[in-house]
C-alpha positions as CSV (number, residue, x, y, z in Angstrom):
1,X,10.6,35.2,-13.8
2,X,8.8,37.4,-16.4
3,X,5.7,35.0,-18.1
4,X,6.1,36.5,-21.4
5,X,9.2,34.8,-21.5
6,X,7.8,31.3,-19.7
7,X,5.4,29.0,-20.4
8,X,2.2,29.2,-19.6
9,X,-1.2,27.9,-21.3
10,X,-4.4,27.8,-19.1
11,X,-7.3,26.4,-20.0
12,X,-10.7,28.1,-19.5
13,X,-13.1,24.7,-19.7
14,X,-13.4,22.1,-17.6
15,X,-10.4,18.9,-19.6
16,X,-12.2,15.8,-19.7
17,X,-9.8,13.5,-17.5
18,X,-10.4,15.4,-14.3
19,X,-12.4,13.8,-11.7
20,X,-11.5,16.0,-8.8
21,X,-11.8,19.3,-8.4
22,X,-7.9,19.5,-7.2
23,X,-7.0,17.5,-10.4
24,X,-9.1,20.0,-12.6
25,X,-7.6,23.0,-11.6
26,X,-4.0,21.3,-11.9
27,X,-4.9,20.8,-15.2
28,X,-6.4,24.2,-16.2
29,X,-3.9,26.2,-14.4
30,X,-1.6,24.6,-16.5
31,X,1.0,22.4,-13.9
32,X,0.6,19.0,-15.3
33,X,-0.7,17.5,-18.8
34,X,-1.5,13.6,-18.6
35,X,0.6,11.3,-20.9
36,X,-1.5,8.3,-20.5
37,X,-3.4,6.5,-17.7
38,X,-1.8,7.2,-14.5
39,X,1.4,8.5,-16.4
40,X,2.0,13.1,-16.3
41,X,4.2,15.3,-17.1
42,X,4.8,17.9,-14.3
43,X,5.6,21.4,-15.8
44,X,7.1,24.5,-14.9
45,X,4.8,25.6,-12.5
46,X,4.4,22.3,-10.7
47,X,7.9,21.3,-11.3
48,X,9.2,24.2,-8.8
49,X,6.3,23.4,-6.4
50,X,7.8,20.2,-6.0
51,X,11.2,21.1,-5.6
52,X,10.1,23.4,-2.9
53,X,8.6,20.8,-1.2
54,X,11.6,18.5,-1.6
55,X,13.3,21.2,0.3
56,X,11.2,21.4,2.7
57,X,11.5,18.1,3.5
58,X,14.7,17.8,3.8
59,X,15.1,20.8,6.0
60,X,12.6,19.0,8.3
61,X,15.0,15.7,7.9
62,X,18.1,17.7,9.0
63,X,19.9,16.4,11.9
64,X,17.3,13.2,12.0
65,X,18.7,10.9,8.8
66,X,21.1,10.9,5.9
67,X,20.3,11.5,2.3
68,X,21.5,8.6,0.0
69,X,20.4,7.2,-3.4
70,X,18.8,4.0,-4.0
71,X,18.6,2.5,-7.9
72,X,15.5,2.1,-9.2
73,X,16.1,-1.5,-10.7
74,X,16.2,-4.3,-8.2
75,X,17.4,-8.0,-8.0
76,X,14.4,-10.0,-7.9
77,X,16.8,-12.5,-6.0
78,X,16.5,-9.4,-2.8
79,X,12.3,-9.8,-3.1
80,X,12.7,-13.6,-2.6
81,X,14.8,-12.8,0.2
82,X,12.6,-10.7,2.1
83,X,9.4,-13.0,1.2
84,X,7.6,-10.7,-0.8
85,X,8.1,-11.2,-4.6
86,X,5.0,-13.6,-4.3
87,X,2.9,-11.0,-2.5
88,X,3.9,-7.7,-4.7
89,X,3.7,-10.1,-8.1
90,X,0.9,-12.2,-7.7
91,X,-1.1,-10.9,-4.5
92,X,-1.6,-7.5,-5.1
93,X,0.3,-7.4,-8.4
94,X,1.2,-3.9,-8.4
95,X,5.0,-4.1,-9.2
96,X,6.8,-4.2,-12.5
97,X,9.1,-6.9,-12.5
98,X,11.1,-6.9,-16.3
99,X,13.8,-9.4,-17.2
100,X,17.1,-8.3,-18.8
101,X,19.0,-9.4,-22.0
102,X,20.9,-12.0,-19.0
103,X,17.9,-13.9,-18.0
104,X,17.8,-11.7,-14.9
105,X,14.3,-10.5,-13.1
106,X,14.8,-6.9,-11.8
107,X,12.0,-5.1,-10.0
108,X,11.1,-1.5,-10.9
109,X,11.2,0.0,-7.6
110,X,7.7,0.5,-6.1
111,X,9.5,0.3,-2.3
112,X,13.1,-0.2,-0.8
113,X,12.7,-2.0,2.4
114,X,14.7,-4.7,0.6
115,X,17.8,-2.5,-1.0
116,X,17.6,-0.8,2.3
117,X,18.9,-4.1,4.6
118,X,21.5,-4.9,1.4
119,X,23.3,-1.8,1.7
120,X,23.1,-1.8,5.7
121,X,24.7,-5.4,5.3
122,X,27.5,-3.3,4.1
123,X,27.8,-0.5,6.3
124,X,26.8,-1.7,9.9
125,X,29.4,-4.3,11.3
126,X,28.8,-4.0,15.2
127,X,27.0,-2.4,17.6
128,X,28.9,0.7,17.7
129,X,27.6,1.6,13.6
130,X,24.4,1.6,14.8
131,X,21.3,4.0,14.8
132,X,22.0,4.4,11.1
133,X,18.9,6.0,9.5
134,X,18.8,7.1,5.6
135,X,16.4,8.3,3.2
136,X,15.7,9.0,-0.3
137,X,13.8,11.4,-2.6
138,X,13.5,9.7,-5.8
139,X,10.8,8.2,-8.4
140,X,8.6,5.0,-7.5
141,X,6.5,2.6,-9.5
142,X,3.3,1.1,-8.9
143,X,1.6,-1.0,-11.5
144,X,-1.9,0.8,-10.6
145,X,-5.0,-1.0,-12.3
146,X,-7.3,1.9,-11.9
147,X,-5.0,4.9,-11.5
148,X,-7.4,7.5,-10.1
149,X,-7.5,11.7,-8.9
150,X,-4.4,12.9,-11.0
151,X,-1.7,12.6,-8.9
152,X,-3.4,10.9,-5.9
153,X,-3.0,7.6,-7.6
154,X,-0.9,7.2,-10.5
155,X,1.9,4.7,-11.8
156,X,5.0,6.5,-11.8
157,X,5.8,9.3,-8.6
158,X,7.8,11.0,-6.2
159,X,8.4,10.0,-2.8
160,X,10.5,10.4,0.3
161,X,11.2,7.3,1.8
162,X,13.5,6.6,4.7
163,X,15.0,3.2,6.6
164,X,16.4,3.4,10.0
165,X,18.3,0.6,11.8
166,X,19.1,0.2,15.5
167,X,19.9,-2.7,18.0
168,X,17.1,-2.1,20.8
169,X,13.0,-1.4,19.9
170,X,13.5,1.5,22.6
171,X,15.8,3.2,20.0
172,X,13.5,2.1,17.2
173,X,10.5,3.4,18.9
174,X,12.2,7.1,19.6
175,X,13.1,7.5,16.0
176,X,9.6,6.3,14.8
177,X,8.9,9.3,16.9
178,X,11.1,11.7,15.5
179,X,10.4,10.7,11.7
180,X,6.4,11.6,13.2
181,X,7.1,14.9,14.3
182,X,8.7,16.1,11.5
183,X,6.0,14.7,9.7
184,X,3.7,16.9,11.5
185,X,5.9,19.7,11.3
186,X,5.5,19.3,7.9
187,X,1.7,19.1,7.5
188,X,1.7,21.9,10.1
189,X,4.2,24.7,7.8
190,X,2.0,23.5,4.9
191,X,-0.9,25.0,6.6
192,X,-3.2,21.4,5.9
193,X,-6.1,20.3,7.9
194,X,-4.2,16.9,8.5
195,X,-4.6,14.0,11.5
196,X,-2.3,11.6,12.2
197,X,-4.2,7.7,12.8
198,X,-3.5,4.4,14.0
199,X,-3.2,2.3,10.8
200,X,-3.2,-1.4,9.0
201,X,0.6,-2.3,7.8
202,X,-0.6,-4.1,5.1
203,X,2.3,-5.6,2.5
204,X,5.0,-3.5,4.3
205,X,4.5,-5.1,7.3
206,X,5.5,-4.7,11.2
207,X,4.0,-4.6,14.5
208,X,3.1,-0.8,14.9
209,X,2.2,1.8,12.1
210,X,1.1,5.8,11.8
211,X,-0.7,6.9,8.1
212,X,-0.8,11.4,8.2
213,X,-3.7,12.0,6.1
214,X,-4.7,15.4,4.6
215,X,-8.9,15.4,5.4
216,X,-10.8,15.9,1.7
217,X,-14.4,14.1,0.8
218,X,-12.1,12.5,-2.4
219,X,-9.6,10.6,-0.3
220,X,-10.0,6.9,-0.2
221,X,-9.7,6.5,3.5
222,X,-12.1,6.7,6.4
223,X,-11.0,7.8,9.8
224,X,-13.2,7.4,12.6
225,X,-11.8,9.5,15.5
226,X,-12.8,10.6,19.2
227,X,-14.2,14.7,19.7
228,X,-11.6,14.5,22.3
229,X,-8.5,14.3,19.9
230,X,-7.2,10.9,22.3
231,X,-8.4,8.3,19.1
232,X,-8.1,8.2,15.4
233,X,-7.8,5.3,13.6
234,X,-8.1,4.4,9.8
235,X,-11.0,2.0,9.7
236,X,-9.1,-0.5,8.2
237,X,-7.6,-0.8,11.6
238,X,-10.5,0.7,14.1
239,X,-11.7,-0.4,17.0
240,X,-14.9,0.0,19.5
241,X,-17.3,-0.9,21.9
242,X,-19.8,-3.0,20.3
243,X,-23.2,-1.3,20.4
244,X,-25.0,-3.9,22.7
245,X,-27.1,-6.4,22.0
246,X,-30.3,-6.3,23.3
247,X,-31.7,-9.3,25.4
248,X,-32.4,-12.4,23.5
249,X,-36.0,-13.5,23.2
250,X,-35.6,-17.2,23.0
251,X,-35.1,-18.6,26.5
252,X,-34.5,-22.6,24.8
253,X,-33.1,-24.0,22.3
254,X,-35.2,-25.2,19.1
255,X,-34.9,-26.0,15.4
256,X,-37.5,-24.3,13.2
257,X,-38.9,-24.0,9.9
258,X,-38.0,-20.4,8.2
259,X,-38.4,-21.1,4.2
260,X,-37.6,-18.1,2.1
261,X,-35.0,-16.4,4.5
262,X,-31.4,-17.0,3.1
263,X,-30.6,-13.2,4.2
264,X,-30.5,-11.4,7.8
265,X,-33.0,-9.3,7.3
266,X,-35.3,-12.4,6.3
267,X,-34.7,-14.5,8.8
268,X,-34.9,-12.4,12.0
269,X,-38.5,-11.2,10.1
270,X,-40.0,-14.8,10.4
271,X,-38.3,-15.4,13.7
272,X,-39.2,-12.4,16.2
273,X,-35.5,-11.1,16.7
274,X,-33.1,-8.5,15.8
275,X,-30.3,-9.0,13.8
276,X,-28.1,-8.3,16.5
277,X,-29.4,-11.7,17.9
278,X,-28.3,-13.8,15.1
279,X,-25.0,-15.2,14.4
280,X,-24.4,-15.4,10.6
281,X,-21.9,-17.7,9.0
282,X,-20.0,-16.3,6.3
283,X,-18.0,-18.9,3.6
284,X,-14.9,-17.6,2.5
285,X,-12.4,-19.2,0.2
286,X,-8.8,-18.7,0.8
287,X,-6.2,-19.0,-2.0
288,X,-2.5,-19.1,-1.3
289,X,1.1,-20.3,-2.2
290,X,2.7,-23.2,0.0
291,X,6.6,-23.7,-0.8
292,X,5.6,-22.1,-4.2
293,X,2.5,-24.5,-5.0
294,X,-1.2,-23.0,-4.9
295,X,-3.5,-24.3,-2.3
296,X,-7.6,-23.5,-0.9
297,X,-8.8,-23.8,2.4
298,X,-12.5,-23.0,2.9
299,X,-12.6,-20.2,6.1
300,X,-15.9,-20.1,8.0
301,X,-16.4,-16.6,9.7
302,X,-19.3,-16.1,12.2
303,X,-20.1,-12.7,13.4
304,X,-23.5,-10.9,15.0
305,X,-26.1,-10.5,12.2
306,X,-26.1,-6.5,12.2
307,X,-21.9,-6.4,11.8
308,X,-20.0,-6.4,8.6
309,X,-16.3,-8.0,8.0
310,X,-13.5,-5.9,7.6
311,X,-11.6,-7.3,5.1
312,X,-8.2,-5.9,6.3
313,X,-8.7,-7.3,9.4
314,X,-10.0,-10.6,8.3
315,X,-6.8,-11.0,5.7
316,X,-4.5,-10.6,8.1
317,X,-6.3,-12.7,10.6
318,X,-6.2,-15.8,8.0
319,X,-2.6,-14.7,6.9
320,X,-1.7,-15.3,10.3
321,X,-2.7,-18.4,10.9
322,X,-1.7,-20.5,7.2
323,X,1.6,-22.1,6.7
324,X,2.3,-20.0,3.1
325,X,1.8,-16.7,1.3
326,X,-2.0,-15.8,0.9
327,X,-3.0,-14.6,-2.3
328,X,-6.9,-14.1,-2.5
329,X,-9.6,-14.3,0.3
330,X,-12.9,-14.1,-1.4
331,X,-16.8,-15.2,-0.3
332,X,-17.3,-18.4,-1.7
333,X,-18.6,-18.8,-4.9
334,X,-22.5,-20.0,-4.8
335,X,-22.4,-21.7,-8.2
336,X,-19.7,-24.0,-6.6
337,X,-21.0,-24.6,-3.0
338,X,-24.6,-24.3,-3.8
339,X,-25.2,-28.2,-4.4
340,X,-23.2,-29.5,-1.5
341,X,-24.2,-26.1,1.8
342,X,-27.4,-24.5,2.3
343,X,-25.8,-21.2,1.9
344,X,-28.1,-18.7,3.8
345,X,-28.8,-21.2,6.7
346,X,-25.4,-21.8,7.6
347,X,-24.1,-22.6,11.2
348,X,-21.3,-22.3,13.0
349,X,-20.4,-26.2,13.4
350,X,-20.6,-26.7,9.5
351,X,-19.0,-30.4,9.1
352,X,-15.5,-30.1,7.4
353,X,-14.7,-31.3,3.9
354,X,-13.0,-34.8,4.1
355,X,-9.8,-32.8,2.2
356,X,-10.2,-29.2,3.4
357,X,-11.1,-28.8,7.2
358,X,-12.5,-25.2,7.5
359,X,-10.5,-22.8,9.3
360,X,-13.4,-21.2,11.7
361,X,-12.9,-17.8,13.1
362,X,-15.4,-16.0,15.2
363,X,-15.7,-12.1,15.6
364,X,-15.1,-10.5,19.3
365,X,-18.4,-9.1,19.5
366,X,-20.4,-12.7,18.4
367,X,-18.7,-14.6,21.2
368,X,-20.3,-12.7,23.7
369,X,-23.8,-13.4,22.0
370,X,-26.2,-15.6,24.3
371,X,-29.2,-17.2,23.6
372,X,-28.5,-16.7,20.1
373,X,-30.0,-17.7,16.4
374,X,-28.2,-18.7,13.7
375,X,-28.3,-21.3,10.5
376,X,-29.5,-25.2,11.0
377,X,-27.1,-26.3,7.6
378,X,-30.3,-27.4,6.0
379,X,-32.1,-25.2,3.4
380,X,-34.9,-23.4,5.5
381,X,-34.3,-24.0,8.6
382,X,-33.1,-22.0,11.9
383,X,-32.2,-22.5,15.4
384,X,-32.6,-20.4,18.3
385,X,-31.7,-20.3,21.5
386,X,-28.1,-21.0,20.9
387,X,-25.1,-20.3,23.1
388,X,-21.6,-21.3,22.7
389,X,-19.8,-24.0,24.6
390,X,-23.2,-25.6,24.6
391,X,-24.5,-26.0,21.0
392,X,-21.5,-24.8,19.6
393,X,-17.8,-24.8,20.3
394,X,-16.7,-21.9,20.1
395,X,-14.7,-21.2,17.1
396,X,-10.9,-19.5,17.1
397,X,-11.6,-15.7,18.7
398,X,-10.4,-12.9,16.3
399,X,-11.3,-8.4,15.8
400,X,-13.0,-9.5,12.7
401,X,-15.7,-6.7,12.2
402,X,-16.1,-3.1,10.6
403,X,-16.2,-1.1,13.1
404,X,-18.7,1.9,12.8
405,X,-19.2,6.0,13.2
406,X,-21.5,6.1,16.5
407,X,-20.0,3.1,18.2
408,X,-18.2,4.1,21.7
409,X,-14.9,4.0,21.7
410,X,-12.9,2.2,24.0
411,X,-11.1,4.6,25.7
412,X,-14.0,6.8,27.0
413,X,-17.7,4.9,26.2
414,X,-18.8,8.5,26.5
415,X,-17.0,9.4,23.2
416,X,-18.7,8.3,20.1
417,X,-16.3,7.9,17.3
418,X,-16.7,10.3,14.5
419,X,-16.2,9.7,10.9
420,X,-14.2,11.8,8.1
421,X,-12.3,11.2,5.0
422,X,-8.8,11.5,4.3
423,X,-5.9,11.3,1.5
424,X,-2.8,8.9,3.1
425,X,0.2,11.5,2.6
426,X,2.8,9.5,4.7
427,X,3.0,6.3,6.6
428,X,5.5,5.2,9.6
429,X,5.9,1.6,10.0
430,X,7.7,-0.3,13.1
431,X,9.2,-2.9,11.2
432,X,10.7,-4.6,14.2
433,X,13.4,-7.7,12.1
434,X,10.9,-8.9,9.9
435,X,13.3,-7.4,7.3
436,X,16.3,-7.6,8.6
437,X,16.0,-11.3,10.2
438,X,14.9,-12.5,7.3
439,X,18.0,-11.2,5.1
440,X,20.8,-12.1,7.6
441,X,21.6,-8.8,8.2
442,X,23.4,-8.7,11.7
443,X,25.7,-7.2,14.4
444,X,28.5,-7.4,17.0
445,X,26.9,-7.1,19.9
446,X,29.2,-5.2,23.1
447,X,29.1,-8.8,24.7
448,X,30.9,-9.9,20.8
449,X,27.6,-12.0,20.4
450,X,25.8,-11.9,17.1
451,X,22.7,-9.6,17.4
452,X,20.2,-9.0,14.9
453,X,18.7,-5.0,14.4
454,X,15.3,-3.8,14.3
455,X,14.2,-1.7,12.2
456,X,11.8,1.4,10.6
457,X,10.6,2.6,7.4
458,X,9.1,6.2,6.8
459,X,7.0,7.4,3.6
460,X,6.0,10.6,2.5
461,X,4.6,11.0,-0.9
462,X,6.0,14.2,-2.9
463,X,3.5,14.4,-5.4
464,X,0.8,12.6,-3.7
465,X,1.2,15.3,-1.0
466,X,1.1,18.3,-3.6
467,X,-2.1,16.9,-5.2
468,X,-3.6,16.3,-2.0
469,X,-3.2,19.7,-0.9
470,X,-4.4,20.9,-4.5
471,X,-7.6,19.1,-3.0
472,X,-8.1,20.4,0.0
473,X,-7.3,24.5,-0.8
474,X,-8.5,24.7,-4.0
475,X,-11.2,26.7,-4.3
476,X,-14.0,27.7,-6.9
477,X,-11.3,29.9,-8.7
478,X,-8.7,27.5,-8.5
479,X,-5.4,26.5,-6.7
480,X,-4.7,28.2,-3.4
481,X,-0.9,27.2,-2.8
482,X,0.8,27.8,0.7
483,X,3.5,30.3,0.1
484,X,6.2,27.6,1.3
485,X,5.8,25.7,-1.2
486,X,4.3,28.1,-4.0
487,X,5.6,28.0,-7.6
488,X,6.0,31.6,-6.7
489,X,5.3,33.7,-3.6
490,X,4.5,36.9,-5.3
491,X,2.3,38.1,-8.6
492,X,3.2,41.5,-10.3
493,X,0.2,41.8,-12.9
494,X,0.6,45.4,-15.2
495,X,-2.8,46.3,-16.1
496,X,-2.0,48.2,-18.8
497,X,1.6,47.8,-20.8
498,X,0.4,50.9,-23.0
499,X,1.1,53.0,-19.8
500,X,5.0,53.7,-19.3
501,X,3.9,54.4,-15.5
502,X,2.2,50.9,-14.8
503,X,5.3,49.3,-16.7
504,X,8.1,51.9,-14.9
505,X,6.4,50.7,-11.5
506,X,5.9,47.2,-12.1
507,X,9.6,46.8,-13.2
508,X,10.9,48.8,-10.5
509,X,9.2,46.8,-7.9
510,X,10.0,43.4,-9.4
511,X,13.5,43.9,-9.3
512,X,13.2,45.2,-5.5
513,X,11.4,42.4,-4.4
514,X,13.7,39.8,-6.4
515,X,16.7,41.8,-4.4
516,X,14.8,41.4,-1.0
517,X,14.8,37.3,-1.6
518,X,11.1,37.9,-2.5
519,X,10.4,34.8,-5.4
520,X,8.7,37.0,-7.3
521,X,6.6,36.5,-11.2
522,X,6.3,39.5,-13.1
523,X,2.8,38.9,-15.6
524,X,3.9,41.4,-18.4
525,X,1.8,39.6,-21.2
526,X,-0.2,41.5,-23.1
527,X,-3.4,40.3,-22.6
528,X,-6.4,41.8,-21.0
529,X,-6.5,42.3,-17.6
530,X,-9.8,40.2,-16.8
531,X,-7.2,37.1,-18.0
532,X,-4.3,38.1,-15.8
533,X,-6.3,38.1,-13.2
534,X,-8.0,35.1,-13.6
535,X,-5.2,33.4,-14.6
536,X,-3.3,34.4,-11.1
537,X,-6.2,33.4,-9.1
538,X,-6.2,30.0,-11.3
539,X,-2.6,29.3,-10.2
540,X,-2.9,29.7,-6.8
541,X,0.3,32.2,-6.2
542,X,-0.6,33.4,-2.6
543,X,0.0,37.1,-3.0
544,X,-0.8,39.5,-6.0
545,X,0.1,42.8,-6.7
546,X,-1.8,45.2,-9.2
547,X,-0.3,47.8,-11.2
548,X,-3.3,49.8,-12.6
549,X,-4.6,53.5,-12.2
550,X,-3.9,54.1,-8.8
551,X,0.2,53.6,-9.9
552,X,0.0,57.2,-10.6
553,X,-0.8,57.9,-6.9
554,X,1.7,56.4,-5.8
555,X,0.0,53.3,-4.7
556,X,-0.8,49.5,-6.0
557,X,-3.0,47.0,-4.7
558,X,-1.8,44.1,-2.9
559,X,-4.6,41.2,-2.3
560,X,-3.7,37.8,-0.6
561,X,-5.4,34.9,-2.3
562,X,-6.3,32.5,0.2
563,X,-8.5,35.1,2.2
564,X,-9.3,37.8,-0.7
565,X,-8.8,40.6,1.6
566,X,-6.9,43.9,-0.3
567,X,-4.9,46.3,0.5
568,X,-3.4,49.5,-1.3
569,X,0.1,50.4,0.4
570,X,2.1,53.3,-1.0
571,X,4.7,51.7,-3.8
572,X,7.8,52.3,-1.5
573,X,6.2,49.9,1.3
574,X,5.0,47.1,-0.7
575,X,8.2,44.9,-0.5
576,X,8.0,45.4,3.2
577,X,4.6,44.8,3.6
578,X,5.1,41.3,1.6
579,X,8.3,40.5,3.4
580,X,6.5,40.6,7.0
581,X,3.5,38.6,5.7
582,X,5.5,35.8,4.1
583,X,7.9,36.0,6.9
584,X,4.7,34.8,9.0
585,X,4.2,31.4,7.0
């Protein structure tokens, strides 16, 4: 590719819509222009990026599943199915669902789980069809309310996304493995600082699930992990050993006056204590749909005064235990329970509501507390001395709390867990027959008994995965692409085009390296070499090779972008010298 006959247009400023640094250097490097919020256009540049990581991919997948094609539109009748038109319209409302000239709802596709079992309903018979596994590289929709970072978070992408079927969770679990290490193999030819991490299942669902995230300070995840590589976890889904709790100071129970202390911090000042001492009692209201009506219950959550909720963990805790689809779990509003609880001196036997009985949950680490304080349910008041199965009855037992960097972890108390962030690239999900169950999709067994098949789901975001690695390599310069997936491997730049030698050199070269299966870009513009330069180091092609003054020596320098370091072969060696590196990525 010669650029005077491409299209290129860098930018030298910093554009306005860039809030990452990964995202600004897409943008001035000239690989993607933003249509509207959460909506861009990939060009050249990034377009071929792509399709070399598409290919990549499916190298990777070769020999483990089957290519197919999914259509994007989708029979809201498949959703209601499944169980999940509710949850992706009205929970999380992040699909768009249209309606055609027919009176028919259609989803756009944000996920396929559901097409997935329809068209196994048609290819698997008995027992004998099965491990079938399939996936997909094709566009996705997500109705993003805050599309964020680019490409990290936007409302139309690219993704791979692959189902797998089989009639034992043995064979399940070895191709879950399979679909993670080419994964990793992945991550690992990309050259990305990536971990792979225990993670929530949220809408998708299913027993057991991996998330590979690239580590950068702009992803929206939080790891916490072990020095000794045996633990990571997204937080969402961490656990630990509770730091303990020191021993409690009240050796009896009493009531007692505390006016003015509604918050932790208040409270254990008037009485003595440390917060790890106190039980608070959180209101939460829970909102769901039951046989398609909506419906409250009021959820009462008690957990040690120095822990926080996790709200993952506390969602799927309630989800768990309602008859219906829950929609919204939110701390209770104080204009509407102010005049009938002393919010702030809460306890854990709160009388229920002559309609709504509370549903009462109590963290792991607050039903070990002894001796503990907590609310009275009357406006300045506390107790202390408390214990459970004494005072108290101890609520329902649920992993309830955030879980923190510095806590031990479980599998070694000698390892503290350790905190980074991350950008979700790809997640693995054990489905088990949540899916399939639930869509009558079924077998022959070899005994000619109806069976029905488990099954897994494997994501890797396309784009997401290009912008994340934008992230990571970029540097002050700008992109820093690895040469597997580089819009080009190799960058002839003629410092002169007045000088027949530079040009002689540069074209003999070009076509050498094209000849030796060397993807090659030949900068022949005529602008100044200060711009070619910066414009190579701006788009992040891994190698570059300078035609200047010391052409008519018989030499050119060749410089690696990632590292900076030079080098200044003789003109006759520089394919070889390129060949070798590349052949090393």
């Amino acid at each position: 590719m010669r650029l005077s006959k491409g299209t290129l247009v860098t930018r030298r400023e910093t554009p306005s819509e860039a809030d990452t640094r990964g995202t600004e250097m897409l943008l001035r490097a000239g690989f993607i222009r933003q249509l509207g919020s959460g909506l861009y256009t990939t060009l050249p540049l990034m377009t071929r990026v792509l399709h070399k990581l598409e290919a990549l991919i499916r190298r990777e997948l070769d020999g483990a599943a089957q290519e197919v094609s999914f259509p994007q539109l989708q029979p809201a009748a498949l959703w209601r199915q499944s169980g999940r038109w509710d949850a992706y319209t009205q929970v999380e409302q992040i699909m768009f669902a249209v309606t055609d000239r027919g009176g028919r709802e259609l989803a756009l596709a944000p996920t396929h789980e559901e097409v997935a079992v329809a068209v196994a309903r048609e290819l698997v018979g008995s027992y004998r069809d099965l491990p079938l596994s399939v996936y997909q590289i094709g566009r996705k929709f997500r109705d993003e309310l805050r599309p964020r970072a680019g490409l990290l978070r936007t409302r139309e992408f690219v993704m791979k996304d692959g189902y797998s079927f089989h009639a034992t969770p043995e064979d399940l679990a070895r191709t879950f493995e399979v679909m993670g290490d080419a994964y990793a193999r992945i991550l690992t030819r990309l050259g990305a600082e990536w971990r792979a991490a225990q993670a929530d299942s949220g809408l998708i669902g299913g027993a057991e699930s991996r998330e590979y995230l690239l580590l950068s300070d702009v992803g929206e995840d939080t790891l916490l992990y072990t020095a000794d590589g045996l633990y990571v976890a997204n937080a969402e889904r961490a656990v630990s050993r509770a730091h303990p709790a020191p021993a409690s100071p009240f050796s009896c129970f009493e009531r007692r006056h505390t006016p003015g202390t509604s918050t932790v911090a208040s409270a254990c000042a008037a009485l003595g204590c440390e917060a790890s001492q106190m039980i608070k009692n959180v209101l939460y209201e829970a909102e769901f749909l039951e046989g398609g009506q909506p419906s409250t219950r009021p959820v009462l959550v008690s957990l040690r005064g120095d822990h926080s909720v996790n709200p993952v963990k506390l969602w799927n805790a309630v989800s768990a235990r309602i008859d219906g689809t829950l929609t919204a779990l939110e701390v209770a509003d104080t204009e509407q329970w102010a005049g009938d609880l002393p919010l702030g001196y809460l306890a854990p036997d709160l009388p229920d509501g002559t309609e709504r009985p509370f549903l009462r949950l109590c963290d792991g680490a607050a039903a070990h507390a002894q001796h503990f304080a907590t609310g009275a349910n009357e406006t300045g008041f506390h107790v202390v001395g408390a214990n459970w199965g004494q005072q108290y009855p101890l609520p329902e037992v649920a992993d309830l709390r955030q879980v923190e960097a510095g806590e031990r972890s479980i599998h070694d108390p000698a390892q503290p867990l350790l905190a980074a962030r991350g950008i979700e690239v790809g997640h693995i999900f054990q489905l088990g027959t949540r899916y399939t169950a639930a869509m009558n999709l079924s077998y022959t067994a070899a005994d000619g008994t109806p069976q029905t098949p488990t099954m897994g789901c494997y994501g890797l975001g396309v784009t997401r995965l290009a912008a994340a690695l934008a992230e990571q390599l970029a540097d002050e310069r700008g992109l820093v692409w690895p040469a597997v997936i580089a819009p080009y491997e190799v960058i002839l730049t003629v410092v002169d085009l007045q000088d027949t030698a530079q040009v002689e050199a540069a074209e003999g070269l070009y076509a050498e390296l094209r000849a030796a299966g060397v993807d090659a870009l030949l900068d022949d513009r005529p602008s100044r070499a200060g711009v070619k330069f910066a414009d190579a180091d701006l788009t992040g092609i891994p190698w570059r090779v300078t035609l200047g003054r010391t052409v008519g020596l018989g030499r050119a320098e060749v410089r690696e972008r990632r590292g900076g370091e030079t080098w200044e072969p003789g003109l006759g060696k520089i394919t070889g010298f390129l060949r070798a590196r590349l052949g090393q990525r």
